[in-house]
GULODREN-294979 format. One record per residue (C-alpha): residue in one letter; x, y, z. Coordinates in steps of 0.05 Angstrom, whole numbers, padded with zeros to 5 digits, always signed. Layout:
<atoms>
aXYZ;...
</atoms>
This chain:
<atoms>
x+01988+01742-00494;x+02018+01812-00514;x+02031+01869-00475;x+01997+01870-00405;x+01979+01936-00382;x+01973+01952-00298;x+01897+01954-00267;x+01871+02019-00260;x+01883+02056-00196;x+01923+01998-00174;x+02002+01989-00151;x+02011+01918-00162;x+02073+01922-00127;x+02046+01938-00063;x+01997+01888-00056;x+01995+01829-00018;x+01957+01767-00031;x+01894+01786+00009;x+01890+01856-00048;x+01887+01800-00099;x+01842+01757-00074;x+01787+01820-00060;x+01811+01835-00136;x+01780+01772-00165;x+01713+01777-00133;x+01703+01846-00148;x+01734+01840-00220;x+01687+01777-00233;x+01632+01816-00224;x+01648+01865-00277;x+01667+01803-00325;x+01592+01777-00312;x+01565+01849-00327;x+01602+01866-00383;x+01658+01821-00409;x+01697+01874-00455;x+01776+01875-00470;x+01794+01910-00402;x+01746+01878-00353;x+01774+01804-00383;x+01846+01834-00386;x+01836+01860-00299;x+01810+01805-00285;x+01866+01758-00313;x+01920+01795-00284;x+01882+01788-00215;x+01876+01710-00214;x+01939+01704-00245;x+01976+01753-00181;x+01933+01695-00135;x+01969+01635-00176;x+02029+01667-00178;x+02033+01674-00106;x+02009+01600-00099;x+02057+01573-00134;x+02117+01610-00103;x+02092+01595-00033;x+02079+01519-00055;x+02145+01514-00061;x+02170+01531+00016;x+02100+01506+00041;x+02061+01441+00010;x+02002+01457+00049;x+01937+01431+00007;x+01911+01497+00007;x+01958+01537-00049;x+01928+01469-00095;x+01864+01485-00081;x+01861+01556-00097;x+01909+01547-00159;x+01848+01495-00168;x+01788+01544-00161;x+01816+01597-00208;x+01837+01547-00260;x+01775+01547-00308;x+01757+01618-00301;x+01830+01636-00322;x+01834+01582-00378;x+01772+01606-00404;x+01795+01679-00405;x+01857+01665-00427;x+01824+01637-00493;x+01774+01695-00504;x+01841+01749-00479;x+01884+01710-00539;x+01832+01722-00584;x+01818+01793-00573;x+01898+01802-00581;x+01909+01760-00648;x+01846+01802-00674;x+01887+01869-00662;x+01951+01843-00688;x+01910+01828-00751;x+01888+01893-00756;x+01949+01939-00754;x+01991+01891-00792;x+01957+01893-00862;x+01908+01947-00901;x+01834+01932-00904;x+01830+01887-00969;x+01880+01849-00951;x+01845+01774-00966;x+01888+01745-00906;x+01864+01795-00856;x+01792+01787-00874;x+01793+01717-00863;x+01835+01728-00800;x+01777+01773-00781;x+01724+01732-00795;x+01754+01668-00756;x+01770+01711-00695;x+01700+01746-00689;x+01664+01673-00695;x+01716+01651-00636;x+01714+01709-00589;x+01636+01701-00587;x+01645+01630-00565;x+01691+01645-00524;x+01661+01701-00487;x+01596+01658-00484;x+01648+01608-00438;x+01679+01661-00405;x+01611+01685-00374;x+01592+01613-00360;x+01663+01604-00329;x+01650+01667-00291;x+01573+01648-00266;x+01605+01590-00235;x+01664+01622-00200;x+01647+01587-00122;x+01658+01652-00094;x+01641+01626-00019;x+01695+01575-00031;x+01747+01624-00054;x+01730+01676+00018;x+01733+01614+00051;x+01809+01609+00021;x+01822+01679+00026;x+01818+01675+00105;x+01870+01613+00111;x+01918+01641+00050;x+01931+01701+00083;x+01961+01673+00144;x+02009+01629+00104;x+02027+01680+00063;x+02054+01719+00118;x+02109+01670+00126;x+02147+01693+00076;x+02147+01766+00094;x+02161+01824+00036;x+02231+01846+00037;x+02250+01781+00080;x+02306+01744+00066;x+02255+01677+00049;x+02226+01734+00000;x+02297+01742-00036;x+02320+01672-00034;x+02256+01663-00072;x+02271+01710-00125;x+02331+01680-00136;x+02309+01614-00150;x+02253+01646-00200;x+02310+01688-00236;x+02363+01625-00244;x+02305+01583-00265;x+02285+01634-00324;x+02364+01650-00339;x+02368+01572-00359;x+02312+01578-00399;x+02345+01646-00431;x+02405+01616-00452;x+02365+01553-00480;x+02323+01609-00519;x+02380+01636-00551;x+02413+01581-00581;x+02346+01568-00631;x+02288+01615-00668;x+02239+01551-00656;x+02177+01586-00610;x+02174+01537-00562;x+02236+01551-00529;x+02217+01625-00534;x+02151+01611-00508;x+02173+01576-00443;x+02221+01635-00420;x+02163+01687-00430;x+02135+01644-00370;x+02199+01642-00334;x+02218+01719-00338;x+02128+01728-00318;x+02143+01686-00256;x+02216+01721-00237;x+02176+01792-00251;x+02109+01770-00206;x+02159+01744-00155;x+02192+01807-00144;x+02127+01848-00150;x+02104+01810-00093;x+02158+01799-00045;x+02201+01852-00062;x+02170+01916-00076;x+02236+01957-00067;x+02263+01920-00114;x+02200+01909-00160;x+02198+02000-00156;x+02267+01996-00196;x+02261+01936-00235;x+02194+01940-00258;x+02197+01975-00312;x+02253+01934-00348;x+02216+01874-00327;x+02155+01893-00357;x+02188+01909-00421;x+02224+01844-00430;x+02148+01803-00415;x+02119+01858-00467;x+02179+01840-00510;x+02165+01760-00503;x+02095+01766-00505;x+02093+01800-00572;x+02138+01744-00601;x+02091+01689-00574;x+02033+01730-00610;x+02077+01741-00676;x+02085+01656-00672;x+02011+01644-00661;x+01985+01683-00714;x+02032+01651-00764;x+02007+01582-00743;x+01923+01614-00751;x+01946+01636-00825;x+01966+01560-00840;x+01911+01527-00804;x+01855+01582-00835;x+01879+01619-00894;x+01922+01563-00932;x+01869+01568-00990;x+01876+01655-00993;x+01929+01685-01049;x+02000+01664-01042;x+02025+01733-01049;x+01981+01760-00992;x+02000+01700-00947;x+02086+01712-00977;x+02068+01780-00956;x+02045+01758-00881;x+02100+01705-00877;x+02147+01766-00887;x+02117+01818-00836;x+02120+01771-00785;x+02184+01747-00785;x+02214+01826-00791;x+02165+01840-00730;x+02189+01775-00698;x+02258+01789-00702;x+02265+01871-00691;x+02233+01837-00621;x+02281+01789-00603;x+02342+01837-00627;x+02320+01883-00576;x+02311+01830-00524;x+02387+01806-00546;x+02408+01881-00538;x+02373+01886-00470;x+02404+01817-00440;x+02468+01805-00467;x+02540+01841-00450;x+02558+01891-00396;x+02494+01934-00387;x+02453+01861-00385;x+02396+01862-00347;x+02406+01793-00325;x+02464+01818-00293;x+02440+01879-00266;x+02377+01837-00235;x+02431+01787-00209;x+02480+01833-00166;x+02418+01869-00130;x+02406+01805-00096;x+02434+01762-00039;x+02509+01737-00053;x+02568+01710-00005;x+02550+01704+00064;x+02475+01744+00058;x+02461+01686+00002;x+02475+01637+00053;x+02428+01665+00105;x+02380+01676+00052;x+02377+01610+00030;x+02379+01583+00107;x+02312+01625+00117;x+02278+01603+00059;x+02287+01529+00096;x+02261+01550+00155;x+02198+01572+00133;x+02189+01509+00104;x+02210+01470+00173;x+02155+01517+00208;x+02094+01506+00154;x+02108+01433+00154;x+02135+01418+00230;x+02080+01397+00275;x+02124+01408+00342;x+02169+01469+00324;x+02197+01475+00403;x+02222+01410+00399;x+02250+01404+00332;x+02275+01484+00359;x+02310+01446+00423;x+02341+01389+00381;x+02380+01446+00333;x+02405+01475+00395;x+02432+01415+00414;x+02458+01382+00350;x+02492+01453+00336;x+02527+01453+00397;x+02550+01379+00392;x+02574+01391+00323;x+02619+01455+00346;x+02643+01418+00403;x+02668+01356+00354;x+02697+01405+00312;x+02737+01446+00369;x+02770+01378+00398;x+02784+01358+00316;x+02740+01289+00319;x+02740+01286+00250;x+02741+01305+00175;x+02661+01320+00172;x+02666+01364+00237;x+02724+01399+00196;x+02677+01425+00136;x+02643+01488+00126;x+02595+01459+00082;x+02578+01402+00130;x+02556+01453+00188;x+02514+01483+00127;x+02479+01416+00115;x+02475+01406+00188;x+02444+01470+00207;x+02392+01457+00143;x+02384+01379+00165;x+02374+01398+00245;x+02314+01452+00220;x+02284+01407+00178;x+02287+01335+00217;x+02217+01345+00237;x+02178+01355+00163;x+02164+01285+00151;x+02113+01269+00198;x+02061+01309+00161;x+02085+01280+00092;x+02071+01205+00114;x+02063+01200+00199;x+02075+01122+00176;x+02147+01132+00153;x+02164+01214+00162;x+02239+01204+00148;x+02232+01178+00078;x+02183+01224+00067;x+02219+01272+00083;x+02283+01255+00037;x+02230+01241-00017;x+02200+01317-00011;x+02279+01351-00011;x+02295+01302-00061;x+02241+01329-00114;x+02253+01413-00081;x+02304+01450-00128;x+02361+01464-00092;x+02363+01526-00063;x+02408+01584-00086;x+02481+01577-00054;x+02475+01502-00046;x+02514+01450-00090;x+02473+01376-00125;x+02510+01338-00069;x+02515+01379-00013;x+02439+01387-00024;x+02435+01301-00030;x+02473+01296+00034;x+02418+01338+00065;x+02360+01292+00039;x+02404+01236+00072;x+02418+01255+00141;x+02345+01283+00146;x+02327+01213+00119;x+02376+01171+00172;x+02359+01219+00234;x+02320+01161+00268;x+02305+01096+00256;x+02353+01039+00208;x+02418+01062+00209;x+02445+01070+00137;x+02478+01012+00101;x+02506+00997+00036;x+02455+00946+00013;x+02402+01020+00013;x+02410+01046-00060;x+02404+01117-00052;x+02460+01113+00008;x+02495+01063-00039;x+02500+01114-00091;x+02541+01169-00058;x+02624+01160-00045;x+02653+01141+00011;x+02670+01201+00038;x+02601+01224+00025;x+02581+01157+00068;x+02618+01180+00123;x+02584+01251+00128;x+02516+01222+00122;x+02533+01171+00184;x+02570+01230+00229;x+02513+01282+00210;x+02457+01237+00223;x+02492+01210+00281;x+02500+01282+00319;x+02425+01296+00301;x+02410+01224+00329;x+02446+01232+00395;x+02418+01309+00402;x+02343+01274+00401;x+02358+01230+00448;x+02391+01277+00497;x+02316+01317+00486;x+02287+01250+00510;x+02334+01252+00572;x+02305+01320+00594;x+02361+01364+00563;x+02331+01423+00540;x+02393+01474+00553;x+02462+01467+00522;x+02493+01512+00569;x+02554+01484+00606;x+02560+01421+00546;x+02623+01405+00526;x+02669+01351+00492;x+02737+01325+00509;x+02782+01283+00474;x+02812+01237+00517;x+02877+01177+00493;x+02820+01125+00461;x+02757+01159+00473;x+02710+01219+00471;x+02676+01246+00524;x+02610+01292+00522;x+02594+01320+00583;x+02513+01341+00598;x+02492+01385+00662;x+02436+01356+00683;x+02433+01285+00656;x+02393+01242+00709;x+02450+01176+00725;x+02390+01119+00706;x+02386+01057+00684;x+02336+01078+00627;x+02377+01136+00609;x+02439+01102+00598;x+02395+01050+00548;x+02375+01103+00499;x+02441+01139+00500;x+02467+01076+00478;x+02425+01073+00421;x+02424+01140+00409;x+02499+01147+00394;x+02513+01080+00362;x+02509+01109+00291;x+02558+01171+00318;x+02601+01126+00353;x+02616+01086+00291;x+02619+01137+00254;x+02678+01175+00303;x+02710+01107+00298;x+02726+01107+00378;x+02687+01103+00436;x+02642+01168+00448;x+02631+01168+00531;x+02563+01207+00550;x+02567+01223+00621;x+02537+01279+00674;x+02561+01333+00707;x+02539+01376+00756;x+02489+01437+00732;x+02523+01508+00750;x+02489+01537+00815;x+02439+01597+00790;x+02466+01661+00810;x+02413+01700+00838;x+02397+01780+00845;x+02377+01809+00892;x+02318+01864+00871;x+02331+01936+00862;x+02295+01958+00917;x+02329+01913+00967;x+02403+01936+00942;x+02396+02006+00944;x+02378+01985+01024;x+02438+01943+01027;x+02474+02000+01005;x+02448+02048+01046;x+02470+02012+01112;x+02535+01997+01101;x+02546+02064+01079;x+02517+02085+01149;x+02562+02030+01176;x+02626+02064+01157;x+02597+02125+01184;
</atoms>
């Protein structure tokens, strides 16, 4: 609640996750000693960086860990939070009527009764803070945080998701005065501003200001909506003209707040806007939101070399399709996006459910917001292939497969049949996709693999392997060997210079 000030001696913009995490021990310890406005306020803001953090990072990597800290903190900061809301409503009281006032009194009296039960549950919240538990965190948080480096393109993908999710929530604010609307983009523009502070401290150095201002702005309408709801529920029974009075005050306060935030996010000079255009677009939105997936294929991937080897290899088919025109889906830009993502992120599922990792896995991208850049169905195609890249081949009797279009059929079967056939060729020893190529012969293609061993067992999984992609390509697709290119080797330095040397005394 209200306006949040920054902890002394602190630049919250320059400190990572492990600054935080010191933060909440040390800050605890003042809370226990002496549980005044500032030490609950530092305090708050500390636990809340470590959530904050959590549950951006939660996001690109479900590991157990970002619960169980969000988990740990949770009491302590509910409990706060309570005796931080009290404190607040108790100064709003004061500046906001004179001393007689019968209203304020009773405002006073209700607030001083509540803030010493509350700060009697604070400390008790505080006592039991399982500080081991939370160093014992601290040690395996920091090492996950650091996949998402500051400044990264993970870091800005990130912030874009956080500042599209709290523009929704703006416009949805603006069409009503009802607080609850009101309320819930406070938390989205707190998240987009922690986001930035965190991951993008360039950005968070020009920005922070005006994001601060906008919270301060929201926060102070959240406040102005609580206390009207106290009056009702505690001083229904004081003097109508002192409560008409309140009623009043509050509503002028209310609204000189959200004019300002109207002034401050609406036309030309909107700060939306402004926030908007200093992050990724075109091309560097792509890559952005390409990175963002990839930390989330290497905190969830068990065997990152492989699933590394089989994206080298279903890129490389997929190119080679599209240079010899096979087809429509080797034809799309999109569908070499959803590739790309699909061949990166093949290999999640097995620590969702090791039982049945590719439905686990469409089930996790299924419930992920799409990423920035990325269309509803492009990003369902994606959950798809990931979900068809081994085992059943899709059919129309599966619902969710049922449910796309034909031509979104087709994708699924051609994408999920190059990813397919690129696992198998791992399987066959093909680790390198130099000197792989397709050709497009009268009735057939033809992909040609240095190196593939001529076997009986070979030539069993390559025919399961491409079934799905040979279907899909509606004409045979012939896998066959070629020779490997002979390794050109050099000779050392040392031995050249010789080489030199006597032939030049040769010609002599």
């Amino acid at each position: 609640m209200g306006t949040e000030t920054t902890v002394a001696g602190a630049r919250p913009e320059y400190r990572g996750l492990a600054y935080w995490m010191e933060r909440v021990l040390k800050e605890s310890g003042k809370v226990q000693a002496s549980p005044d406005v500032d030490a609950v306020h530092d305090l708050r803001v500390a636990i809340r960086r470590c959530r904050s953090v959590a549950g951006v990072m939660e996001e690109v990597d479900p590991d157990p860990s970002w619960v169980e800290m969000r988990k740990l903190g949770r009491k302590l900061f509910r409990q706060l939070g309570e005796l931080r809301d009290t404190q607040v409503l108790e100064e709003w009281a004061r500046n906001l009527s004179s001393d007689s006032d019968p209203v304020r009194l009773r405002l006073l009296a209700t607030f001083d009764g509540r803030e010493k039960e509350m700060r009697d549950a604070a400390l008790k919240a505080a006592a039991k803070f399982d500080q081991k538990a939370w160093r014992k965190l601290e040690r395996t948080m920091q090492s996950r945080a650091r996949r998402v480096p500051p400044e990264s393109l993970a870091a800005e993908c990130l912030a874009i998701e956080r500042l599209d999710a709290a523009r929704e929530l703006h416009a949805a604010a603006l069409r009503t005065e009802r607080p609850k609307p009101w309320h819930a983009l406070r938390i989205g523009v707190k998240r987009f501003r922690y986001t930035v502070e965190g991951l993008l401290p360039a950005r968070y150095e020009m920005w922070g200001d005006n994001l601060k201002r906008l919270q301060d702005l929201l926060g102070d309408v959240h406040d102005l909506d609580v206390l009207a709801e106290t009056i009702q529920q505690v001083a229904s029974a004081e003097p109508e003209e002192s409560r008409t009075g309140w009623k009043e005050r509050l509503v002028s306060e209310r609204h000189a707040r959200i004019e300002t935030y109207r002034q401050l996010t609406l036309g030309k000079t909107s700060l939306w806007h402004e926030w908007r255009q200093g992050l990724a677009n075109g091309e560097k939105l792509e890559a952005a939101a390409h990175a963002r997936l990839r930390v989330t294929a290497r905190a969830m991937d068990g065997n990152p070399g492989r699933t590394a080897q089989v994206a080298r290899l279903s890129m490389r088919l997929f190119d080679s399709f599209a240079r010899v025109h096979a087809g429509e889906v080797f034809e799309d830009k999109d569908l070499r996006k959803v590739m790309r993502a699909a061949s990166r992120l093949h290999g999640i599922g097995v620590v969702l459910d090791a039982e049945s990792p590719a439905k686990a896995a469409r089930k996790f991208l299924r419930e992920t917001r799409v990423v920035p850049g990325w269309s509803e169905m492009h990003w369902a195609l994606l959950a798809e292939v990931v979900r068809y890249h081994r085992g059943g081949e899709p059919k129309a009797k599966h619902k969710t497969f049922a449910r796309l279009a034909e031509k979104e059929q087709a994708a699924v079967r051609g994408l999920a049949g190059v990813l397919r056939l690129a696992r198998v060729l791992r399987k066959c020893g093909i680790e390198s996709t130099v000197g792989m190529r397709v050709e497009k012969s009268v009735d057939a293609l033809i992909v040609r693999v240095p190196g593939l061993e001529d076997s009986e067992l070979i030539a069993v999984r390559l025919a399961a392997g491409k079934h799905l992609l040979e279907s899909s390509l509606g004409r045979p697709l012939i896998v066959k060997t070629v020779p490997m290119a002979p390794k050109l080797v050099e000779l050392p330095k040392m031995e050249e210079d010789s080489e030199r040397v006597r032939t030049a005394a040769a010609s002599d």
